[in-house]
N, C-alpha and C positions, 0 to 999 in steps of 0.2 A: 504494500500500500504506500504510493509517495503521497497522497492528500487525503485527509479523512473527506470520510463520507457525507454530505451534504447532511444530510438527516442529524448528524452526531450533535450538533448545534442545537441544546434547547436543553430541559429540566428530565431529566428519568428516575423513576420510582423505581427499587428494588421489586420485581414480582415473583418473590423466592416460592413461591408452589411451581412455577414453570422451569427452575433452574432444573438442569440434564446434569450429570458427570460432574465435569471439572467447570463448568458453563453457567455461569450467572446471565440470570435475563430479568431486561429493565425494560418498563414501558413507559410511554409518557406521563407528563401527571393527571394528564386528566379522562387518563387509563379508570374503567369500573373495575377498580380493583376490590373484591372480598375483603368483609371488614377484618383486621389486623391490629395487633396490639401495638404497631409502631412499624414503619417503615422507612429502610437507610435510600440515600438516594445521592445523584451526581447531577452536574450543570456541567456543558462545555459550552464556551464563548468561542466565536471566532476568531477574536483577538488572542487567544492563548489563555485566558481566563479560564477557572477551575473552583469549584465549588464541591465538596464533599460535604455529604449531608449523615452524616454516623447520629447515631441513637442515642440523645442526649438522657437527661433528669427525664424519669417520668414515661419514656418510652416517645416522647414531643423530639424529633428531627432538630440539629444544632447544626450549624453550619463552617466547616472549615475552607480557609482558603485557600490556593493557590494557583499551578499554573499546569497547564499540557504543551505536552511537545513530542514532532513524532521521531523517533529513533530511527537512526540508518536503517534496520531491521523491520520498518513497518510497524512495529508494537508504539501503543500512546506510554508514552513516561509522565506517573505525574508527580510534581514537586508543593512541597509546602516548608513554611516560615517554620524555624525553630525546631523544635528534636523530634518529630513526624520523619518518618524515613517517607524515600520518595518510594512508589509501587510502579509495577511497568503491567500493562494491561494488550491484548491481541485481540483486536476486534475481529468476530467470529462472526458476525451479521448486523448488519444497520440500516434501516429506513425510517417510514414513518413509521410505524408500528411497535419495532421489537430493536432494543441492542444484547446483543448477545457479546461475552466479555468473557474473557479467561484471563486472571491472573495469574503471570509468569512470575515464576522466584525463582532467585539468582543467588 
């Protein structure tokens, strides 16, 4: 992959009854998702912007920030401020619809 995928641009909701294997799948937010006790989620900007949405107080979404970039290898790298290591992620499928995401450990 030299460019992500147009689709990758917006807010996605974890839709962990759908993950497969090693494959996490996210749907938009405004996916009819089954009610859930709390739900983790990601933001990719065009600009390089990055939003990580981990499971705060209460099971209520918190929002962390930073940034995506894609590696020689095609996989998204994403980076954050201060002692967060950064993750490296393989887009396995994206549109409108559905991203489907493998996280690679190194």
């Amino acid at each position: 992959m030299r460019e992500p995928p147009a689709g990758l641009f917006r807010s996605w909701i974890h839709s962990y009854e759908e993950d497969h294997g090693d494959v996490r799948v996210y749907r938009p937010d405004d996916h009819p998702f089954p009610p859930a006790r709390g739900r983790r989620g990601m933001e990719f900007a065009a600009d390089g912007a990055f939003v990580d949405h981990p499971l705060g107080r209460g099971d209520a979404p918190d929002a962390v920030p930073g940034h995506w970039r894609l590696a020689a290898d095609g996989h998204v790298v994403l980076t954050f401020e201060g002692a967060r290591p950064e993750r490296e992620l393989e887009i396995v499928r994206c549109d409108e619809a559905v991203l489907e995401v493998r996280r690679i450990m190194r």
